[in-house]
N, C-alpha and C positions, 0 to 999 in steps of 0.2 A: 628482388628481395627473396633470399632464399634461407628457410629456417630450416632446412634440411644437414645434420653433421655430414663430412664427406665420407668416404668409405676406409679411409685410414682412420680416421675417427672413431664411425661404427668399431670398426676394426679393435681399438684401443678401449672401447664403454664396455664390448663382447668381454676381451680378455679382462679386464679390473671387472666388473659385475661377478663371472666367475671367480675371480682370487676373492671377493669379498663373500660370495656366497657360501666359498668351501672351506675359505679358512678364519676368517675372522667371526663372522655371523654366529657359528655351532660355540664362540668362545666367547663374545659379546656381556655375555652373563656373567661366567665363571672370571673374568679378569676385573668386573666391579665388585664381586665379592672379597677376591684377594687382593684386593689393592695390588694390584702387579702387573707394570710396565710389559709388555710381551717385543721386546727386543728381537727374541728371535724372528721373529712375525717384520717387526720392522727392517731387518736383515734380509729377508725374499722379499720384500717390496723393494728397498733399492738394489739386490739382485736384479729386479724386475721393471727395474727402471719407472717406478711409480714415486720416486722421491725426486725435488727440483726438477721437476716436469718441463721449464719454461728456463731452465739454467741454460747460456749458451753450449753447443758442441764443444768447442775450442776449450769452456771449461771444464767437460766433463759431464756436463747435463745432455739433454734431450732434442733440447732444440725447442718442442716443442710450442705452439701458439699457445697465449691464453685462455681461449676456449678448449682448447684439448685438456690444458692441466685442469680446469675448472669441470670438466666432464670427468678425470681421474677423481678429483675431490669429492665430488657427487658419487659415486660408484664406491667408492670407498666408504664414506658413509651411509650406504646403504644397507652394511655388515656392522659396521662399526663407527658408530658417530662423537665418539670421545678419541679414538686414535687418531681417527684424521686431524681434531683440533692440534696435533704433534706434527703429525707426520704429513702435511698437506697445508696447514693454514701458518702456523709458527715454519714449519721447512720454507714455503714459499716466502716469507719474508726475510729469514734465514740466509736460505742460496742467494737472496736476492742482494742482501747486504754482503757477502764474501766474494762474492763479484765482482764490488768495486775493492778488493782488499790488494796489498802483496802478496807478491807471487810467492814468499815465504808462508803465509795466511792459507791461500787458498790451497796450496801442497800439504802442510798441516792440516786443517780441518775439512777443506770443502771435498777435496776426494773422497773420507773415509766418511763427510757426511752424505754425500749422492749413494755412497756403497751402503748405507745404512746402518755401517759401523760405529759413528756416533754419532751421539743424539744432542742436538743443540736447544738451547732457549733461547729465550727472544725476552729483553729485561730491559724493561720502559719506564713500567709503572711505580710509585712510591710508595710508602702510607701515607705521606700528604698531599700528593698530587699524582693525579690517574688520566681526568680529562684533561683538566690545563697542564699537559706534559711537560708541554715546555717550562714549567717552574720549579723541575727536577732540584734536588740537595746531591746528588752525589759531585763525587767532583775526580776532576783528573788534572793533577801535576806534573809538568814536564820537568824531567831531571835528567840531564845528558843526554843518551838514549835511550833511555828509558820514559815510560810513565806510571806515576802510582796511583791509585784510584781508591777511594774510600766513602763509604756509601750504605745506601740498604735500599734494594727493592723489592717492592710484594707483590702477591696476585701473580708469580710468574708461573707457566704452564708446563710440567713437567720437569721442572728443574730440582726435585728429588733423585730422576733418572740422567741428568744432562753431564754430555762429557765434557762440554762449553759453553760458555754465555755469552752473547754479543749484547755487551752492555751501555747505555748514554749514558756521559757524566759532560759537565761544565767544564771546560777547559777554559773558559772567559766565564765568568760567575757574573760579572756586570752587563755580557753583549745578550741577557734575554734568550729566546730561540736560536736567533746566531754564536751563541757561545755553546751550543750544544754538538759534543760528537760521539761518535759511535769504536769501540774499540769489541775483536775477541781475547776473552778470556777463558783459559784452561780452569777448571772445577777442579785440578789438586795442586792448585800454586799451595802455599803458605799467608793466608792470612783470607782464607778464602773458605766461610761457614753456610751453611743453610736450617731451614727451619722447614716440615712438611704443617699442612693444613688439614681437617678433617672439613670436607666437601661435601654438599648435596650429593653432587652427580660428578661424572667423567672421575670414577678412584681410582681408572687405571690410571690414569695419565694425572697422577699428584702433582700438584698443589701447592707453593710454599714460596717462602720468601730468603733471598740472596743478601750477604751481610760481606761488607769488603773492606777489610782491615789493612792498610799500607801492603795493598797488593800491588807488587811489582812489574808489569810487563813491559818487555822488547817496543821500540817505538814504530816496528815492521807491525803491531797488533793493531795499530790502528786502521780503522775502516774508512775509505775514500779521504777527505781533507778536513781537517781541523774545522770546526765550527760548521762543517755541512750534515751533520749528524740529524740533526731535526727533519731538515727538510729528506732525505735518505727514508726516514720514518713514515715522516705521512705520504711519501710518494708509494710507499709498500704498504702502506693503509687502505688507500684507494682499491688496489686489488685484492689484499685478505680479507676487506671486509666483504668482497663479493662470494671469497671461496665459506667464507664463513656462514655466508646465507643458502647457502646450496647443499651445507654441513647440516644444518637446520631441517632443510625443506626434503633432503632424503629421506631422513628416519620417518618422518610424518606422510612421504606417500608410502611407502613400505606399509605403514601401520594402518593408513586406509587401504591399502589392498587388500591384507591380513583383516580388516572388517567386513568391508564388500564380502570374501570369500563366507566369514562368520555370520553374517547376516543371511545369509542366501540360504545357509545350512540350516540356524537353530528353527525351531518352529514355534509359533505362539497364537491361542485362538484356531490349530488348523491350519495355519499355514506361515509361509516363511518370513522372518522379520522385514526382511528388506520389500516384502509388498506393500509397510506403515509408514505413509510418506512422512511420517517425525521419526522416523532412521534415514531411509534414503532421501529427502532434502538435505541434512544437514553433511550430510557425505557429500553431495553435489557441489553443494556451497565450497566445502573446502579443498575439494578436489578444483574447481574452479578459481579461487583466491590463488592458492598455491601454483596453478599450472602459470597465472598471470606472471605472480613474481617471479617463477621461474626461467619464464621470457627476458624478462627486464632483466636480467642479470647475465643471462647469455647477452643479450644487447649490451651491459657496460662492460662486459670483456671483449666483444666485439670491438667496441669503441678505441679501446686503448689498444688493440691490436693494429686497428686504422692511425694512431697518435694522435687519438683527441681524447679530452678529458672523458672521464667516466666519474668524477666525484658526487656531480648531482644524483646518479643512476646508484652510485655503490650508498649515498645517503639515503635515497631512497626505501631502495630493499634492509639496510639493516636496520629498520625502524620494522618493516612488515616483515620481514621474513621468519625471523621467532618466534614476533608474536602470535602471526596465522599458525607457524607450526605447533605451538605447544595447544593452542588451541585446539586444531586438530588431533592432537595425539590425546587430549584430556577427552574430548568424546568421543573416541574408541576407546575408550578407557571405562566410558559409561556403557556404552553401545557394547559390550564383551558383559555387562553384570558384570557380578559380584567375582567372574574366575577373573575380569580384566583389573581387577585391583590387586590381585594376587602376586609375588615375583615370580609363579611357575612363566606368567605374564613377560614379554621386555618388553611390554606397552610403560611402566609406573618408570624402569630405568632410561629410555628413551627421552620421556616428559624431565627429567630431571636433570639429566646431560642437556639435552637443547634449552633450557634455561637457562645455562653460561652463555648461549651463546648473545643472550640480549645483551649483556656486560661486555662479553670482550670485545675488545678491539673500539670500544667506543661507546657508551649507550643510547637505546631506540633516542633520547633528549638530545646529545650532543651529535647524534646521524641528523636532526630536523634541521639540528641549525648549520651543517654542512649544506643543507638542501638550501636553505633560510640563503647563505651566503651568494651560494651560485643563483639563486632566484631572484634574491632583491638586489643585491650586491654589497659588497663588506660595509657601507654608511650605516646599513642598516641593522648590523650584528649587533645585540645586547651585552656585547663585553668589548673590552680594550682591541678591536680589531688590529691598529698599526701593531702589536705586541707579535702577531702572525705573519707581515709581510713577506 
């Protein structure tokens, strides 16, 4: 057993740590302010090959293992923990769905998205249904070669900024999850609106909901086979929601380092904070909670690297991974006084970005009962389990 990254690895944390430290970090602030997408930022990173980390060679990606991209995702957020939720957790499910596309598809969008030329979304969610996905209303009609799709979903991530949407809609309205698939669409067809959202946290990376009026595409848009659209989802669920707890668990050891350092300096009574073991216990503590889940999430990409599951692992962690992080980040929030409540602070932006992260892609409730499933096994699940087979 060896927990040690290899040296192409190293190699890979060295370079993204520096692109996070020099270019995204000093801007971290100023991009929540202005509510503004930093495209060009996202342009040198898949310059730099930090986008579809785990896309095959042959298509243009990396090649990359999962624990390589998932040590980019980390790094990345250690500068900037609301772009990665773009550029690293929605990308990686992203490349992952245009993969299985036409060669027409992946010529259009997947090149110009690894170059970081556009920017894609990831459109699942509804306003009537979020967890139970599979109860989606949009829908998609086949007519000749074409199909037309017409719909509304919300809570999508960035798709104020997006040049594409890779959207599920019911092509069978009756076959339940089997009638679900996955098609891209282009953001300037004709009958194709959006709505932005006013956010706690992550304002770079807006917020809002997708509306699709007898939008027309090519029947080459379609993503892998008619009705395998669901299952396509939650196999890329298994692994964002790992990238998405490493999204989390950055910002919050950053933020304890940035206190360790604070603590050591301020002085109180004659001598330095951190000699009050009610500062450094609870540093310990969370520095210990987090180094765990950290493990465990290198573990469930390991796993699926090997082709075994990681579901129970990725339910695991995104039930704790948030939550220990915001916790952490809310006491160096305290542990800073009254300057760590301040914005001079990106302790209060931090805490409010890794908040999304306990919602997306699933919440800490419906992570248990991922866990709940693989544990006890589906007899046991409190909802219509055959509805998921």
């Amino acid at each position: 057993m060896d927990f040690e990254f290899s040296k192409h690895q190293k190699m890979i944390q060295k370079e993204v740590r520096r692109f996070a430290q020099e270019e995204l970090a000093p801007r971290y602030q100023e991009w929540d302010r202005q509510k503004r997408y930093p495209r060009e930022l996202v342009k040198k990173m898949g310059e730099l090959g930090f986008i579809g980390v785990s896309v095959s060679q042959e298509n243009g990606g990396l090649g990359e293992s999962f624990v390589t991209e998932g040590i980019v995702c980390e790094e990345i957020s250690r500068g900037d923990c609301s772009i990665s939720m773009s550029t690293n957790v929605a990308n990686h499910l992203c490349g992952g769905l245009l993969e299985q596309g036409h060669k027409e598809a992946k010529d259009t969008f997947l090149k110009p998205f690894l170059a970081g030329e556009k920017i894609p979304a990831f459109c699942l969610t509804e306003p009537g249904c979020g967890t139970d996905a599979a109860a989606l209303q949009t829908r998609a009609e086949k007519k000749g070669a074409a199909y037309v799709l017409n719909g509304e979903k919300s809570g999508i991530t960035a798709i104020m900024d997006a040049d594409f949407a890779l959207v599920f809609a019911k092509t069978d309205p009756d076959a339940g999850a089997r009638g679900v698939s996955c098609f891209v669409i282009p953001m300037d067809l004709p009958g194709v609106s959006t709505q932005s959202y006013e956010d706690l946290g992550c304002n770079a990376v807006v917020r809002g909901s997708l509306f699709l009026q007898d939008v027309e595409i090519p029947e080459t848009y379609l993503i892998g086979q008619e009705g395998k659209g669901f299952k396509l989802a939650m196999q890329g669920f298994d692994l964002s929601r790992i990238l998405l707890c490493l999204e989390a668990l950055a910002p919050a050891f950053v933020s304890l380092e940035e206190t360790l350092d604070y603590v050591k300096q301020r002085q109180a009574f004659g001598r330095p904070l951190a000699t009050f073991e009610g500062v450094s216990f609870p540093i310990i503590e969370h520095v210990s909670l987090l180094e765990a889940v950290r493990l465990l999430c290198y573990k469930a990409l390991w796993l699926r690297e090997q082709g075994r599951s990681s579901s129970k692992e990725a339910g695991m962690v995104k039930w704790m991974a948030p939550r220990f992080s915001t916790n952490a980040i809310r006491d160096c929030i305290v542990l800073h006084g009254h300057y760590g409540y301040t914005k001079d602070y990106p302790l209060e932006q931090r805490l409010r970005d890794v908040l999304a992260i306990e919602i997306a892609d699933g919440t800490s409730q419906v992570s248990k009962l991922v866990v709940q499933r693989e544990l006890f096994g589906r007899d046991f699940l409190p909802y219509n389990y055959r509805y998921y087979r």
